[in-house]
Structures are given as structure tokens and as C-alpha cells.
N, C-alpha and C positions, 0 to 999 in steps of 0.2 A: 504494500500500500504506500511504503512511503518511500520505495523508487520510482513508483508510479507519478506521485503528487510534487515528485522532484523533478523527473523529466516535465511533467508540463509547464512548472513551474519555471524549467529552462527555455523553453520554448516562448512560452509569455515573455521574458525578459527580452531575448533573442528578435521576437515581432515588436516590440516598444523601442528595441533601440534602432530600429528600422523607420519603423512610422515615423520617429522624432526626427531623425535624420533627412527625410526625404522632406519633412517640412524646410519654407525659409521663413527667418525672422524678418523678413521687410512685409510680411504679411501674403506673397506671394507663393499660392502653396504649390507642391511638385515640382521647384523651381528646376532639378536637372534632370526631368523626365517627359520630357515634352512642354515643358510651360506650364502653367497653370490651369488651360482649358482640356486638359485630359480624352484631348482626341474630338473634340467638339458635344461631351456628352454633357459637361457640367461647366460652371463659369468657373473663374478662380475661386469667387468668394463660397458657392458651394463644395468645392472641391477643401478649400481650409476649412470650411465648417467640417467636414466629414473625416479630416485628419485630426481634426480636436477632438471630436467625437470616438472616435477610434483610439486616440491614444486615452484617452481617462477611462475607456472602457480597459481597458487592457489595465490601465494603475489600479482601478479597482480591482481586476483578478490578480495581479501580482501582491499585492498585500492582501486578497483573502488567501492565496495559496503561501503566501510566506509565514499568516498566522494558523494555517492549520500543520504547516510543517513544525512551525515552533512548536504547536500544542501536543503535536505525534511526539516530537522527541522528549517532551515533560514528561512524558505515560511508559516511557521506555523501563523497563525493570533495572532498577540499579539497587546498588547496598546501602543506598538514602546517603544525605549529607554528614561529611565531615563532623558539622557541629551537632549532630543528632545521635550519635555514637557514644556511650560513656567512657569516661576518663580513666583509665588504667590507674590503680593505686600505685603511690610511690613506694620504692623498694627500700623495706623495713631496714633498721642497722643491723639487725639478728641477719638478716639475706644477705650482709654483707662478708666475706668470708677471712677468718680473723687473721692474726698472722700467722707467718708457719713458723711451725716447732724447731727446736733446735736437734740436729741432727742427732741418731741415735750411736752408742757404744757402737762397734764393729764386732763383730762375732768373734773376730781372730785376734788373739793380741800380738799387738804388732812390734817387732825387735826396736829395742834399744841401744 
């Protein structure tokens, strides 16, 4: 489900930064695809109305699909947070281990 809602998700980004592109800011839209009049079917100002329109449609599924991937990886089974974990007692001085002994006799007595 959520390589699925990830590829689309790539693809909406992918058509938005298309649409934006193909728009110009003097308000003349299609500017390097023929002009504005889009083959004689629509005028400029229809043609920029419908790339506005196209691209906020698209910003709206890019942030529904961006908050439903967030909310998929919220749900993912994890071992919970860090700070939801109890704190290990500290290690008692008894745990601590004392000093060591002074070495023992030797079994053999040794020449003099």
C-alpha cells in the first residue's frame, strides 16, 4: 500500500513540476509550446486559466498523498519511542567488583 501511494505520489510531483514549468510569468501561458493559443482551440487567457487550475488541483493531491504517507509510516510497528522505554537502574557498588586479592602461597617452596 505504501509503495503504491508512493509511486503516485511521485508521479503527482513529477506532473506539477511540469504544469509549473510550461506556465510563463508575464501571464502568457504555454509560452514554449506553441504560444498561448494552443492550436487555435482556446485563447491565452483560457489556456492560463486551465494551467492554474491544473496545477492547484494537483497541490491539493500532493499534500493529500504526502499526509497519508506521513500517517502510513506513524502506524508502522516499531519498539515505541526512546523516551517511553524505562530507565535501567544504576549499577549498585555491591555490582561493583572489589579489588583483587593478594596473590596466594605457591604450592612448592621455593630454594633459597
Amino acid at each position: 500500500m505504501t509503495t503504491v501511494l508512493l509511486v503516485v505520489h511521485l508521479l503527482i510531483a513529477a506532473a506539477m513540476v511540469g504544469v509549473i514549468l510550461i506556465q510563463r510569468s508575464e501571464g502568457g501561458a504555454l509560452g514554449g509550446l506553441g504560444g498561448g493559443t494552443m492550436g487555435g482551440m482556446m485563447t491565452a487567457r483560457g489556456t492560463a486559466n486551465l494551467l492554474t487550475r491544473t496545477t492547484a488541483i494537483l497541490a491539493a493531491c500532493f499534500i493529500a498523498t504526502s499526509m497519508a504517507l506521513a500517517i502510513l509510516a506513524g502506524h508502522e510497528k516499531r519498539g515505541g519511542s526512546l523516551l517511553d522505554r524505562p530507565v535501567a537502574p544504576a549499577e549498585s557498588p555491591a555490582a561493583v567488583p572489589a579489588a583483587p586479592a593478594p596473590p596466594a602461597e605457591p604450592a612448592a617452596p621455593i630454594a633459597q
